[in-house]
C-alpha positions as CSV (number, residue, x, y, z in Angstrom):
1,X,54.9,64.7,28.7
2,X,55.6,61.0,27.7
3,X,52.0,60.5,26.7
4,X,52.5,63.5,24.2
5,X,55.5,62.1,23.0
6,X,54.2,59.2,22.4
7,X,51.0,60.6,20.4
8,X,53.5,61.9,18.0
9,X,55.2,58.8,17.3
10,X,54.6,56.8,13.9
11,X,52.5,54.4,14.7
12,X,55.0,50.9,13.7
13,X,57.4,53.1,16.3
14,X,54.3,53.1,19.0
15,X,53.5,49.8,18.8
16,X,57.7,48.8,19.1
17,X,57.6,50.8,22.0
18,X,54.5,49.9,23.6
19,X,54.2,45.8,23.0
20,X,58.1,45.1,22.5
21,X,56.8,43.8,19.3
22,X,58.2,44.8,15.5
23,X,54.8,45.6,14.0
24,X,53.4,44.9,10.8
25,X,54.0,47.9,8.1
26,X,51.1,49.1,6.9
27,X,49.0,46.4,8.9
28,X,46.0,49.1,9.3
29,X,45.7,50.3,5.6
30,X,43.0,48.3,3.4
31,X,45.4,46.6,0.6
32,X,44.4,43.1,-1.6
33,X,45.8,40.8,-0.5
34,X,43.7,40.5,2.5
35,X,46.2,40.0,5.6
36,X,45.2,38.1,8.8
37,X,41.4,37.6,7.9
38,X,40.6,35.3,11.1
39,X,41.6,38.3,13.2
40,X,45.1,36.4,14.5
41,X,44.3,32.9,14.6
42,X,46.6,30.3,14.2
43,X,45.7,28.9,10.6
44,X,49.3,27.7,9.4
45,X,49.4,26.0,5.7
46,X,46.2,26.4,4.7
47,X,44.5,24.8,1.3
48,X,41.6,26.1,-0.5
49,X,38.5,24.1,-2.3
50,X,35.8,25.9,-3.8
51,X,32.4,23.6,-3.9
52,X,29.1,25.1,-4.8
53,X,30.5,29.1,-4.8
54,X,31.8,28.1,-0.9
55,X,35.3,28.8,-0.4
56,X,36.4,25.9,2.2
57,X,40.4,26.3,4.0
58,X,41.7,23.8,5.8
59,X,44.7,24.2,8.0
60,X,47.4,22.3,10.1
61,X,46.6,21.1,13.5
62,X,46.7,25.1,15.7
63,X,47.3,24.4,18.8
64,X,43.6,25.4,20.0
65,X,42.0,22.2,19.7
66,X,41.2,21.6,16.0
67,X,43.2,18.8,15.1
68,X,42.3,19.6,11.4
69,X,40.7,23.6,11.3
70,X,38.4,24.4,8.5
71,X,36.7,27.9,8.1
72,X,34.4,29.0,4.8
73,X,33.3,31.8,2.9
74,X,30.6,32.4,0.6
75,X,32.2,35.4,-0.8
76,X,36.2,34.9,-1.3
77,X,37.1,38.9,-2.0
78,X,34.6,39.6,1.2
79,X,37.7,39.4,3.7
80,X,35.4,39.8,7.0
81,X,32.9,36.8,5.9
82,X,35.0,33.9,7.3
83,X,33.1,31.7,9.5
84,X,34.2,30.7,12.8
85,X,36.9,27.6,13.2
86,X,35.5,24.3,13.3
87,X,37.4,20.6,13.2
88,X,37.2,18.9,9.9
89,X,39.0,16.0,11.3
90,X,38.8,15.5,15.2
91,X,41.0,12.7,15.8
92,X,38.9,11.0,18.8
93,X,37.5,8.1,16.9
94,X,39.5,7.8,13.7
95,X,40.5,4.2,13.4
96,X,44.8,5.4,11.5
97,X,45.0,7.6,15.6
98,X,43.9,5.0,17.7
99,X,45.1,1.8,19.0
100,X,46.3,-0.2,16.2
101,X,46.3,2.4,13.8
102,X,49.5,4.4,13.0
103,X,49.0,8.2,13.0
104,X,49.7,10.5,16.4
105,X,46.8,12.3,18.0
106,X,46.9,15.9,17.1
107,X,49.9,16.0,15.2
108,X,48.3,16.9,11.6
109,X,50.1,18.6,9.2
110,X,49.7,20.5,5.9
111,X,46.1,19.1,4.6
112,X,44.6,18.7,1.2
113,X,41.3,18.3,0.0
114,X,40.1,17.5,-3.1
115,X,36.5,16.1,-4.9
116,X,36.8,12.9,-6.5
117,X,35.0,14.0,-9.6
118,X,36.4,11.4,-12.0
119,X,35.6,8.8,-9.2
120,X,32.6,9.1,-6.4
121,X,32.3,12.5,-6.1
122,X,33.3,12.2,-2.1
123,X,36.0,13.9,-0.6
124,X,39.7,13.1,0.0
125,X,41.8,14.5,2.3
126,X,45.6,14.1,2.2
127,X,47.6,15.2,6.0
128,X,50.9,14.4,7.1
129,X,51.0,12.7,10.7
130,X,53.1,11.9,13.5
131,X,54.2,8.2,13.4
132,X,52.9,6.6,16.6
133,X,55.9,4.4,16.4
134,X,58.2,7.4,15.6
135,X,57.6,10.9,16.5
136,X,60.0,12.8,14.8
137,X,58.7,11.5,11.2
138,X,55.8,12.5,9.4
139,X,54.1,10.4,6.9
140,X,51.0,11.1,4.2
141,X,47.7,9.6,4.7
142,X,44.3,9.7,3.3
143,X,41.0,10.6,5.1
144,X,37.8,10.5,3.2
145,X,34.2,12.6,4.1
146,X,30.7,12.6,1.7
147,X,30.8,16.3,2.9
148,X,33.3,18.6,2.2
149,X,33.3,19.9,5.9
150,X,33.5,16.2,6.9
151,X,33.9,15.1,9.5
152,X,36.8,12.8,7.5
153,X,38.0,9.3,8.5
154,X,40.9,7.1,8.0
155,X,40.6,3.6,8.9
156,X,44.0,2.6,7.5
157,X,46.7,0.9,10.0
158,X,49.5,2.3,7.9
159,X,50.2,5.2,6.2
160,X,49.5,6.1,1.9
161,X,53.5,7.3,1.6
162,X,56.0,7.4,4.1
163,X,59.6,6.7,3.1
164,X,60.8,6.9,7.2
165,X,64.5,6.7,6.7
166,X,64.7,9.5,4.5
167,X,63.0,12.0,6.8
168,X,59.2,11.1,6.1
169,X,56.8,12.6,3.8
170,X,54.9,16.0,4.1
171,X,53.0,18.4,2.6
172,X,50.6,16.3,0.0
173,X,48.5,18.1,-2.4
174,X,46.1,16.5,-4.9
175,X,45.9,17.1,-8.9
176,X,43.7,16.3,-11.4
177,X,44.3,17.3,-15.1
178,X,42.3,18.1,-17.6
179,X,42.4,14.2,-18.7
180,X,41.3,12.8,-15.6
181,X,44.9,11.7,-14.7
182,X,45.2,12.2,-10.9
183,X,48.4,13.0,-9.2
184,X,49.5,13.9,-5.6
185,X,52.5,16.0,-5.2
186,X,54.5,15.6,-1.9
187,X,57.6,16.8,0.3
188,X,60.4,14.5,1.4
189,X,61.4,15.4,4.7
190,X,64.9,15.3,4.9
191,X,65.4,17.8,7.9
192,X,63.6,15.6,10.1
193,X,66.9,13.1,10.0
194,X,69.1,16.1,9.9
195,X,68.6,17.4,13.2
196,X,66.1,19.9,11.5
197,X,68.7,20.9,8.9
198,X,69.9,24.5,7.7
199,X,67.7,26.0,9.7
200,X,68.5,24.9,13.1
201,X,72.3,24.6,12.3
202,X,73.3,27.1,9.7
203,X,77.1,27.0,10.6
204,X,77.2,23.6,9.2
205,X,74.4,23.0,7.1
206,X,74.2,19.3,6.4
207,X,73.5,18.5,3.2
208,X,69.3,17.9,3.2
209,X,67.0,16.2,0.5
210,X,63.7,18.1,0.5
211,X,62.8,16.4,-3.1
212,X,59.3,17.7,-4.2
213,X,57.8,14.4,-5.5
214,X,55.3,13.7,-7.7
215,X,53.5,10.3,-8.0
216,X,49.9,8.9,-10.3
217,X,47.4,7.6,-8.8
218,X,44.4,6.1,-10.0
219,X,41.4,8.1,-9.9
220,X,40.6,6.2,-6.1
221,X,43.0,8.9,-5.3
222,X,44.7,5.8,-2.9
223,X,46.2,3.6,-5.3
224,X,49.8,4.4,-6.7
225,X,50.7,4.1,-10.7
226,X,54.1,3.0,-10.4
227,X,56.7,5.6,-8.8
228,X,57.3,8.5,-7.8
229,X,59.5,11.3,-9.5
230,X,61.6,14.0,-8.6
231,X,60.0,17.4,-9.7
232,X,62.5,20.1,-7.9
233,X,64.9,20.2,-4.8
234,X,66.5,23.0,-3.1
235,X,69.3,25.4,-4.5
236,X,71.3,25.0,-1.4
237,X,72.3,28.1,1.0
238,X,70.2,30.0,-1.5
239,X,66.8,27.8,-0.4
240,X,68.6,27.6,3.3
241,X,68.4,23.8,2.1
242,X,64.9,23.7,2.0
243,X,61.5,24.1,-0.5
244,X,58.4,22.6,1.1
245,X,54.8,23.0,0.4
246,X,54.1,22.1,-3.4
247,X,51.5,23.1,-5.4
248,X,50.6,21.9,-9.2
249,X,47.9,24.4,-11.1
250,X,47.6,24.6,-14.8
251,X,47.2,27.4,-16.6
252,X,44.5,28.1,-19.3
253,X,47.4,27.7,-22.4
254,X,48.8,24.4,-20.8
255,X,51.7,25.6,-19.0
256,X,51.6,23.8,-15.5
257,X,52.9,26.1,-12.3
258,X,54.7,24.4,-9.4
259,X,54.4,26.5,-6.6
260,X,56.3,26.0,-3.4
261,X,58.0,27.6,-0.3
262,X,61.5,27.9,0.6
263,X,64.0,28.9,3.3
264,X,62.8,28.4,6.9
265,X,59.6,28.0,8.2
266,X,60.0,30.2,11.5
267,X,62.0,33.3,9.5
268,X,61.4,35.5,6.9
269,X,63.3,34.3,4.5
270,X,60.8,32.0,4.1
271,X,59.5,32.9,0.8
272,X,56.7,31.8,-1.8
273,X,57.9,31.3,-5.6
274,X,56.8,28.6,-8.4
275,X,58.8,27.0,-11.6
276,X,57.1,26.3,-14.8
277,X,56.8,23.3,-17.4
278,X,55.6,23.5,-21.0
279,X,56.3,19.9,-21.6
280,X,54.1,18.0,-19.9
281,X,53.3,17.5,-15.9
282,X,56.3,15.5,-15.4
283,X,58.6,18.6,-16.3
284,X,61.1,19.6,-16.3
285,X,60.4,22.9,-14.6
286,X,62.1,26.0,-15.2
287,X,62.2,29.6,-15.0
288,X,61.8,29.9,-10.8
289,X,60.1,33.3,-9.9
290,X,59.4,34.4,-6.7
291,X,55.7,35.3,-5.7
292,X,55.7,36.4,-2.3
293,X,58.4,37.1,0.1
294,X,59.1,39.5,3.2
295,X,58.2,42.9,2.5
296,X,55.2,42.0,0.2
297,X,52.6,43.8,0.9
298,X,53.8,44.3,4.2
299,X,54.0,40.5,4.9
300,X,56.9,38.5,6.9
301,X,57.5,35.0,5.4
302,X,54.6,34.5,3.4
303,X,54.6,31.0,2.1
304,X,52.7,27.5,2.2
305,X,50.4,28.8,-0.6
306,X,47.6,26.8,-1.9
307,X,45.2,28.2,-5.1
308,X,42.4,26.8,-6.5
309,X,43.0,24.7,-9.1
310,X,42.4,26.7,-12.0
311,X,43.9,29.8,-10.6
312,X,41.9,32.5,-8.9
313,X,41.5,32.1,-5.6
314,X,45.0,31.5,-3.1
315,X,45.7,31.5,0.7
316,X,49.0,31.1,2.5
317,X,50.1,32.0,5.8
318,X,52.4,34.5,7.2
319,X,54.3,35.4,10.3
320,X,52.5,37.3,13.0
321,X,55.4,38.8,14.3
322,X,59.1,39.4,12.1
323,X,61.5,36.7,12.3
324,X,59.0,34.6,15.4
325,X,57.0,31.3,14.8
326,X,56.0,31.7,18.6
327,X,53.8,34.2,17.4
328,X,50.6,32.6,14.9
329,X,51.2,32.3,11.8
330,X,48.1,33.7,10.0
331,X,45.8,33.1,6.9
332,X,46.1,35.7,4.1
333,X,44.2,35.7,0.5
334,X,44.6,36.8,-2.5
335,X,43.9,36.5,-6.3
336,X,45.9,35.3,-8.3
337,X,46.5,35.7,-12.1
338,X,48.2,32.7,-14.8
339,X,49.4,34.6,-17.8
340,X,51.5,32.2,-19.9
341,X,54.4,31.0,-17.7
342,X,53.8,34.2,-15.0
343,X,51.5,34.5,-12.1
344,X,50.5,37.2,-10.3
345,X,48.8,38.5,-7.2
346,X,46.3,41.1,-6.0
C-alpha cells in the first residue's frame, strides 16, 4: 500500500520523501544549460580556457585530493565528454607551499588560467591561497606551466596581491584586450575580517568592502602598472554585502561586461549578474542585469561564472542541494550570447 502510494507521487515529492533532500526541479529533463556534467563532483568556481578546440576548467581545491582540479572536453555542447579529474597544481613540491614559501597546502581558491600570447605563449595561473602565516586571509599568486594542463609552479616566497588587513584578495581572473594591454581583475575580501560578514551575521550586518579591483600589468602577467582601481562594490542588504568572483569579456562592438556573483556563497540567493562599460575598461559600469539566479533553469545559486574570453563558452557552479554548501557545489555550462550591452544564455 505505501509502495503504491509512493509510485504515484511526483517525482521532486518522491525524492523529498525518500532522501530528506529538496530535489532539483526538472533535474532529469535534457535542457541547455547543461546541469551537473561531472555527475556530482565537487567542482566549485570553475574557469574556462579554450586552447587548440580543447575546452580546459579549472576549479577550487574539492576536497578529494586535487588541490587545483582540471577536467577537458573536446566538444564543449557534448555535456557527457568531460574527462576524468586530474590536479593541475598538486601542491607537494611547489616552492610559494613549502617551507619558506608563503601559500597553505591545499587551500587553493578560485583559479585562472590564461596564455601569455603577447608574451611567451606559456601559461599563467592566478589562485588565492591560504596565508601560512595567517589562515583566515587569502592572498593572489601566480603559478606558471608550458602546458596548459600543467603541472604549474610557483616559486615565489610571497604572494602577487594581498592587502591582509583589509580581508585579503580572492578571486583573480586575467584579461587581455584587443591592444595587448593585460589586466587581472580581483576581490577584496572584506568578510574575512568581518567575522565572515552578512552572511554569517545578518542581524547586524557589518559594514563589508568586497571592492572588485582591477589593476595593469605588463604583458609578464606578474608585474603591476601602477595601482589598482575600484570597478564595483556591493549594494548593501540587496548584495547581502557581498559580490565576488569577477569576470571582464568584451564584446564584439566594444562594450566590456563585468560579470560577477553576489549574495552568499552557501544560499540561493547567491546569484550571477554583470554591469557594462562603453567608455573604456576602467568604467564606469552600469546598467547591472542579472544572469543567473535560483530558479534558472532549475538551478540553486548559480554563480562564480567564468566565459571564454570572447564570449561563447561559460561554466559556473551551483548548489547540489537548496539553501546547503555541505552538499557539492557542481559545474554547469552553457553558451552564452554578447549582444550590445546584454548577454544571454542557452
Amino acid at each position: 500500500m505505501v509502495l503504491s502510494v509512493l509510485c504515484q507521487l511526483p517525482l521532486p515529492l518522491l525524492l523529498t520523501c525518500l532522501w530528506g533532500v529538496e530535489a532539483r526541479p526538472n533535474q532529469l529533463h535534457k535542457r541547455d544549460p547543461s546541469y551537473d556534467v561531472l555527475a556530482g563532483a565537487n567542482f566549485p568556481d570553475p574557469c574556462i580556457i579554450n586552447v587548440g578546440g580543447t575546452s580546459y576548467v579549472f576549479g577550487t581545491v574539492d576536497g578529494s585530493g586535487h588541490n587545483v582540479p582540471l577536467v577537458s572536453n573536446s566538444d564543449f555542447s557534448n555535456a557527457g565528454g568531460w574527462s576524468a579529474i586530474t590536479d593541475a597544481f598538486p601542491g607537494a613540491d611547489v616552492p610559494a607551499m613549502g617551507d619558506g614559501g608563503w601559500a597553505a597546502q591545499m587551500t587553493t581558491w578560485a583559479p585562472d588560467v590564461n596564455q601569455l600570447t603577447d608574451y611567451d605563449d606559456s601559461f599563467a595561473m592566478y589562485y588565492a591561497a591560504a596565508l601560512q602565516s595567517n589562515s583566515g586571509i587569502h592572498c593572489i599568486g601566480l603559478a606558471r606551466s608550458e602546458s596548459v594542463s600543467g603541472p604549474y609552479n610557483d616559486s615565489s616566497t610571497s604572494p602577487m596581491i594581498c592587502p591582509e588587513s583589509d580581508g585579503g584578495a580572492i578571486d583573480p581572473a586575467g584579461f587581455l584586450d584587443d591592444n595587448n594591454s593585460r589586466y587581472i581583475v580581483y576581490k577584496i575580501d572584506g568578510p574575512a575580517v568581518t567575522n565572515g560578514g552578512y552572511c554569517n551575521s545578518p542581524d547586524n550586518p557589518p559594514s563589508t568592502n568586497t571592492s572588485l579591483m582591477l589593476q595593469q600589468l605588463e604583458n609578464d602577467g606578474y608585474t603591476a602598472i601602477g595601482g589598482p582601481v575600484v570597478l564595483y562594490n556591493n549594494q548593501g542588504v540587496s548584495d547581502s554585502y557581498n559580490v565576488e568572483a569577477p569576470a571582464i569579456v568584451k564584446g564584439s562592438d566594444g562594450t566590456y561586461f563585468l560579470f560577477f556573483s553576489s549574495g552568499c556563497t552557501s544560499a540561493n540567493s547567491y546569484t550571477t549578474n554583470y554591469v557594462t562599460s562603453t567608455s573604456g575598461i576602467w568604467g564606469p559600469y552600469g546598467d547591472r542585469k542579472v544572469l543567473l539566479q535560483t530558479g534558472s533553469y532549475g538551478e540553486y545559486g548559480p554563480g562564480g561564472a567564468d566565459i571564454t574570453p570572447s564570449g561563447g563558452q561559460m561554466v559556473y557552479h551551483s548548489l547540489e542541494v537548496s539553501d546547503d554548501i555541505s552538499y557539492p557545489r557542481v559545474l554547469d555550462t552553457a553558451s552564452i550570447t554578447l549582444n550590445g550591452q546584454t548577454a544571454s544564455v542557452s
